[in-house]
C-alpha positions as CSV (number, residue, x, y, z in Angstrom):
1,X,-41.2,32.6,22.1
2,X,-44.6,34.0,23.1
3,X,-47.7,34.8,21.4
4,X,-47.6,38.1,19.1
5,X,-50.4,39.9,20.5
6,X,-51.8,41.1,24.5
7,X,-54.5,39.6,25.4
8,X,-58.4,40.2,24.0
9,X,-60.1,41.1,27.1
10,X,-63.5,42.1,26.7
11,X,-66.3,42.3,29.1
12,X,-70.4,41.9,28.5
13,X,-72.6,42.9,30.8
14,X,-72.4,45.1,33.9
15,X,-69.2,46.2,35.5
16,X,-68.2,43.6,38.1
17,X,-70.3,40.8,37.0
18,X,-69.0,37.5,36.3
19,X,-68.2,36.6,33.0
20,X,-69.5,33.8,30.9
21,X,-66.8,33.4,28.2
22,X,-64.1,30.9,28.0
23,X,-60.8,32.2,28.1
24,X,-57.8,30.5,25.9
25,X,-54.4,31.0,27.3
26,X,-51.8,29.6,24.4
27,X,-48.4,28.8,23.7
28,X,-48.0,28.4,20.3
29,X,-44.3,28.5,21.4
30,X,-44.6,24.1,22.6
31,X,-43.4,21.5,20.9
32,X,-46.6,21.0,18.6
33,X,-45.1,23.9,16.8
34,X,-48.7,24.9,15.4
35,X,-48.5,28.8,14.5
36,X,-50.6,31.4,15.6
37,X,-52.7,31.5,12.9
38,X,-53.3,28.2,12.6
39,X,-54.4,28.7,16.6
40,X,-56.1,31.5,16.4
41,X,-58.3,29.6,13.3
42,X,-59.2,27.2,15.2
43,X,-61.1,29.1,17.4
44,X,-62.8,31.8,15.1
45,X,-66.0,30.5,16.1
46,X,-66.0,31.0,19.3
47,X,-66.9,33.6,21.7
48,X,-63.7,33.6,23.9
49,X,-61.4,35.5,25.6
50,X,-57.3,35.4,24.3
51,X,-55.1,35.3,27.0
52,X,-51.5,34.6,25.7
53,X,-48.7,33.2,27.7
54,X,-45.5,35.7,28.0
55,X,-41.7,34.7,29.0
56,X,-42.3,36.0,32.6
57,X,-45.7,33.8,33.0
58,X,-46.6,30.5,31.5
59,X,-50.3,30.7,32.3
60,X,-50.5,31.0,36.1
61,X,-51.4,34.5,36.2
62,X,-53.8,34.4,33.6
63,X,-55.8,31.9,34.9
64,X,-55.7,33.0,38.5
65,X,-57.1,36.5,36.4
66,X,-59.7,34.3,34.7
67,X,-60.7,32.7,37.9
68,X,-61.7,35.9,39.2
69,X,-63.3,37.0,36.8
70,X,-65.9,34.3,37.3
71,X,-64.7,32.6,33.9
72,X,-66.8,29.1,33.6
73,X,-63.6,27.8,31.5
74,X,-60.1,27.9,31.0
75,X,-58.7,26.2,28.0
76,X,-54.8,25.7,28.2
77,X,-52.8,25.6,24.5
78,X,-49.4,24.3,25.3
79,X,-47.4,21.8,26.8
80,X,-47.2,20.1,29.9
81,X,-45.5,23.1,31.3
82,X,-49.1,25.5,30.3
83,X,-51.5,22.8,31.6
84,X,-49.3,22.5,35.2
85,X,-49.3,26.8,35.4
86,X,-52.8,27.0,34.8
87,X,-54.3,24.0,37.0
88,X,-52.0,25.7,39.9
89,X,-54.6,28.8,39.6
90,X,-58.0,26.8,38.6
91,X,-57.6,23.4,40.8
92,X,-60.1,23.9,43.5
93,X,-62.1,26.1,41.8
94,X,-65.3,26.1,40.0
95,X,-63.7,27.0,37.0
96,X,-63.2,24.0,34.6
97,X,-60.1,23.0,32.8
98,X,-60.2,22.2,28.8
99,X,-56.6,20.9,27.3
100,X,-55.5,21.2,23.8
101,X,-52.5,19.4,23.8
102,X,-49.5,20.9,21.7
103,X,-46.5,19.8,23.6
104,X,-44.3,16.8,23.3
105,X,-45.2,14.8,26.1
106,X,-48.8,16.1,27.1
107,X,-48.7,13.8,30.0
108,X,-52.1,14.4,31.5
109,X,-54.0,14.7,27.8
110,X,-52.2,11.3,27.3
111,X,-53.1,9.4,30.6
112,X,-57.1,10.8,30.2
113,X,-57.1,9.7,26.0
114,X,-57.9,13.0,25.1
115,X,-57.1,14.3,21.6
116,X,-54.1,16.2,20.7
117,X,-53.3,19.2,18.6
118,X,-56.4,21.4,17.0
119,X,-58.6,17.9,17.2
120,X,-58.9,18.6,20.7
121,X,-60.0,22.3,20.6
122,X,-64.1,20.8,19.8
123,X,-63.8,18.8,23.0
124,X,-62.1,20.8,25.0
125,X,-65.4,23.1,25.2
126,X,-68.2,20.6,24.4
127,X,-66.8,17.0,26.4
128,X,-67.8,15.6,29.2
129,X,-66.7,16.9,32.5
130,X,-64.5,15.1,35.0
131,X,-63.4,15.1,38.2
132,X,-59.9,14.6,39.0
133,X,-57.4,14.9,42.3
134,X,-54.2,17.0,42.0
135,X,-51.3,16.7,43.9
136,X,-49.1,19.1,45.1
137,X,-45.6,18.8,46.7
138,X,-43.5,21.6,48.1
139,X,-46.7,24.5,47.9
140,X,-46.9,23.4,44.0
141,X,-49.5,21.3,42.5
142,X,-49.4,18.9,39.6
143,X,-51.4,16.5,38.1
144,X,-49.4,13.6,36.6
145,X,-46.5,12.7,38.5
146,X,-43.5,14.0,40.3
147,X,-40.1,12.9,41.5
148,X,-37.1,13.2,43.2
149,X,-33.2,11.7,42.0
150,X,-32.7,10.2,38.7
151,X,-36.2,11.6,36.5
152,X,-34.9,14.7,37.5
153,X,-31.4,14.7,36.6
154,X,-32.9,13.3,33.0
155,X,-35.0,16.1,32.9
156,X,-33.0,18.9,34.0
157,X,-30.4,17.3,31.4
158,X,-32.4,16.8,28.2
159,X,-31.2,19.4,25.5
160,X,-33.7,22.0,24.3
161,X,-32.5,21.6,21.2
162,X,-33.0,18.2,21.0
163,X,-36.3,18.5,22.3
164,X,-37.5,20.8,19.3
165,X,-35.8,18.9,16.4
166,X,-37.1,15.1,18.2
167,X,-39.3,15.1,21.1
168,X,-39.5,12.5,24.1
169,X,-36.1,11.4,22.3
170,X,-34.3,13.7,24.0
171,X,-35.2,12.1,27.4
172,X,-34.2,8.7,26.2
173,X,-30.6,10.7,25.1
174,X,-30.3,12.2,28.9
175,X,-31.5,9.0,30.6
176,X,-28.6,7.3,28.8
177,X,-26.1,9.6,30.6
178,X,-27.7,9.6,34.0
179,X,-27.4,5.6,33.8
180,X,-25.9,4.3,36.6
181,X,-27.6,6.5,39.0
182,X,-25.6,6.8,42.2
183,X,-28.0,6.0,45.2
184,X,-28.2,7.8,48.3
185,X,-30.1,7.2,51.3
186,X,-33.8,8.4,52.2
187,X,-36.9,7.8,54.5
188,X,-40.3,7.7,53.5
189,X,-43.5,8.1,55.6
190,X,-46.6,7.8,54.2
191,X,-50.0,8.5,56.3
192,X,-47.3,9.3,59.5
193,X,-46.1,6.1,59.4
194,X,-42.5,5.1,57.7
195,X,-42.7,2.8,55.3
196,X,-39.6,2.8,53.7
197,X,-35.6,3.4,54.7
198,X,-32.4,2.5,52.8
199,X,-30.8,3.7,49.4
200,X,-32.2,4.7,46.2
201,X,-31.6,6.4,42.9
202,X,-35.5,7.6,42.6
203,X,-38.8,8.3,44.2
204,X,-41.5,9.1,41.8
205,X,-45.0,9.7,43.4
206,X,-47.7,9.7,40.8
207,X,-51.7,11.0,40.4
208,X,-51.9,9.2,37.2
209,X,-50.1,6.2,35.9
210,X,-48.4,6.8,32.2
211,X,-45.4,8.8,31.6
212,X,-43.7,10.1,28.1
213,X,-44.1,7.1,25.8
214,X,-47.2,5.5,27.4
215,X,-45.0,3.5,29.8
216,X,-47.1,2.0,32.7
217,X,-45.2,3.3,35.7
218,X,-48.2,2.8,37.9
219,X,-50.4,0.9,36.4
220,X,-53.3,0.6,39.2
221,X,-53.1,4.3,39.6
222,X,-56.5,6.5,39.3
223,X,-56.1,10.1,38.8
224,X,-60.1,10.1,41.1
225,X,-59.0,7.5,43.9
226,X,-57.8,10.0,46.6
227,X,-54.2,8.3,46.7
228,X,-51.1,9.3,45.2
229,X,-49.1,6.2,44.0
230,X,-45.3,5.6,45.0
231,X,-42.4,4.3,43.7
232,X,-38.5,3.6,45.3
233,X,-36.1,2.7,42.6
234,X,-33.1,0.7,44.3
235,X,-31.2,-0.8,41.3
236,X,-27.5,-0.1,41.5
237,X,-25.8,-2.3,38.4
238,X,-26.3,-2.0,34.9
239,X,-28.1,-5.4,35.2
240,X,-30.6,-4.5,37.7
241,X,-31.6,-1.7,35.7
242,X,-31.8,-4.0,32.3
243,X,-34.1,-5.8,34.6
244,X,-36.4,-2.9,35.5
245,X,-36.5,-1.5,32.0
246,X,-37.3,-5.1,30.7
247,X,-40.3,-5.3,32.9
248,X,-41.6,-1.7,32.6
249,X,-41.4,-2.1,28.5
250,X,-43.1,-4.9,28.6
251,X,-45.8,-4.6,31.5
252,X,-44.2,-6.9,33.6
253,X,-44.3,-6.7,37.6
254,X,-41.2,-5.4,39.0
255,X,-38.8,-7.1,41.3
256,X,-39.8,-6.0,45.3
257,X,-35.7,-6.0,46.1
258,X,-35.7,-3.4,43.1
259,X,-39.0,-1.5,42.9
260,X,-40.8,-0.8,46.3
261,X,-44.6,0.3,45.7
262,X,-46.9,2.0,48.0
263,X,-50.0,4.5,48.4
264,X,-51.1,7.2,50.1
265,X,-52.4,10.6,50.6
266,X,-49.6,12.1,52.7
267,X,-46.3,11.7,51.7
268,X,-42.9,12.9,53.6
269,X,-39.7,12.4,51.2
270,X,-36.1,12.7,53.4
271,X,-33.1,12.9,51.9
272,X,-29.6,12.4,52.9
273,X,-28.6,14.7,50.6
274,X,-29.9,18.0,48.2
275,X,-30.9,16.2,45.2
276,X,-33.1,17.6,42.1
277,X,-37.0,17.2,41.9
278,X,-39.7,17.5,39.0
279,X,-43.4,18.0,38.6
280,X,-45.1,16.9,35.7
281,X,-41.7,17.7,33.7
282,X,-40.4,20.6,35.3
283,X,-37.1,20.7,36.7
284,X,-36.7,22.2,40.5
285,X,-33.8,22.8,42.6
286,X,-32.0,20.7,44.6
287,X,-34.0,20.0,48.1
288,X,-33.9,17.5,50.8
289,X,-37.0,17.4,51.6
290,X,-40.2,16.8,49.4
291,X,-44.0,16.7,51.3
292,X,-46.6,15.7,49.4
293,X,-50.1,15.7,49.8
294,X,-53.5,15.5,47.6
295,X,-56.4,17.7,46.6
296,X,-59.2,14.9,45.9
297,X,-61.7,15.6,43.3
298,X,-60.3,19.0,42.9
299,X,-60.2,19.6,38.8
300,X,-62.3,19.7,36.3
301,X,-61.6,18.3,33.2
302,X,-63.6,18.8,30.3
303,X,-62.8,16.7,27.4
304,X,-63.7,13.5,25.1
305,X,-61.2,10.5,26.4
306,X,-61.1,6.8,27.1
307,X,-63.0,7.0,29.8
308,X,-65.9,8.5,27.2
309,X,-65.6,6.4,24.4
310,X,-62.7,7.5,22.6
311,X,-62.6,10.7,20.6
């Protein structure tokens, strides 16, 4: 589902000069399930320009468009898969990024503390601003995490449906069926150099350190350090991943022989085999390759988070 109405697009000032209004580009159509009304209230008193979503774009376009037009900022009203389309367009930029989060994971609103839902709209315009690196693997960027094997597979599995009625349950439901993972065999090089070579049943390669749930996959990652974080999951028996959900559950460090951890800004990912990948929650298809790399300092954030004081 997409928003009811085209977009509002009206310009002050001379033809071709830049423009000074934020633009909102929503998806009422995410998990939050707030309607368009509701949406559209929320921002009554504010001078902006409405740029919805459609089927054919979640966001990208529209925020390339507001780039362009020399927007100051670009407030994205969705889920994770809204805030990933439009930081592909404004990352690098000097257009800023506000996030209202109405998804049900909202990954990068929950790893910076920022509000969700219509709280957030007031900050959104009015916080703080902050720098943050994005990564990018495979000529897409992302800002949270990605990952190659078993996330995937649980991501690419977890029922739509499910996903409406329940939420993040729906990834506990897939991750159940994808467990035992079978492992297959990769290389990874980090900074040039290899690191790592044997069998696995995941990669994940992170810019920030929470995923769905506020587990602590990383937890001395900085989303403003430079690095991207990594992980190699090895676990093979049902015991071995008891063990690595134990410790993950309850902040625990990981077994080396299980979980191999590293950093870097360069990252090569070689597969034996085609095998699915995600970014920030979005299933990809099969590759054996991934390359990753990292845009420091690249996005700006505005908003009210931890970092700030709470909301």
């Amino acid at each position: 589902m997409t928003m009811s109405s085209g977009p509002t697009r009206t310009t002050a000032g001379a033809p071709g000069a830049p423009s000074t209004r934020p633009v909102v580009i929503a998806n009422p159509a995410s998990g939050g399930a707030i309607d368009e009304a509701a949406l559209r209230a929320a921002f009554a008193d504010r001078d902006v320009v409405w740029s919805p979503t459609t089927e054919d774009d979640p966001g990208l376009g529209q925020a390339a468009a507001a780039v362009e037009d020399g927007s100051p900022l670009v407030i994205a009203c969705g889920g994770d898969g809204t805030v990933r389309a439009v930081i592909e367009s404004v990352a690098g930029t000097t257009t800023a990024l506000g996030i209202v989060p109405l998804g049900t994971g909202n990954l990068l609103a929950s790893n910076l503390g920022l509000a969700t839902g219509l709280d957030a709209v007031g900050d959104a315009f009015d916080g703080p601003v902050r720098r943050l690196d994005v990564g990018h693997v495979n000529g897409e960027r992302f800002a949270v995490m990605a990952g190659v094997g078993f996330d995937a597979m649980m991501i690419r599995d977890a029922s739509a449906t499910v996903k409406r009625r329940f939420g993040s349950i729906a990834y506990v439901v897939s991750a159940a069926r994808n467990i035992p993972a079978r492992l297959t065999r990769a290389s990874l090089s980090i900074d040039g150099d290899v690191v790592w070579h044997g069998r696995t049943v995941m990669v994940l390669v992170g810019n920030c350190g929470q995923v769905t749930g506020g587990l602590e996959v990383f937890p001395d990652a900085r989303p403003d350090d430079g690095v991207l974080d990594v992980a190699v999951l090895s676990a093979k028996r049902f015991t071995e991943w008891c063990s690595v959900m134990w410790r993950l559950l309850w902040a625990r460090p990981q077994r080396s022989e299980l979980v191999a951890r590293f950093q870097g800004a360069d990252i090569n990912i070689a597969l034996h085999e085609r095998l699915p990948y995600e970014l920030d929650g979005e299933d990809r298809q099969p590759t054996k390759e991934l390359c990753f790399g990292v845009e420091a300092l690249s996005l700006a954030v505005r908003g009210r988070g931890d970092q700030d004081g709470g909301t």
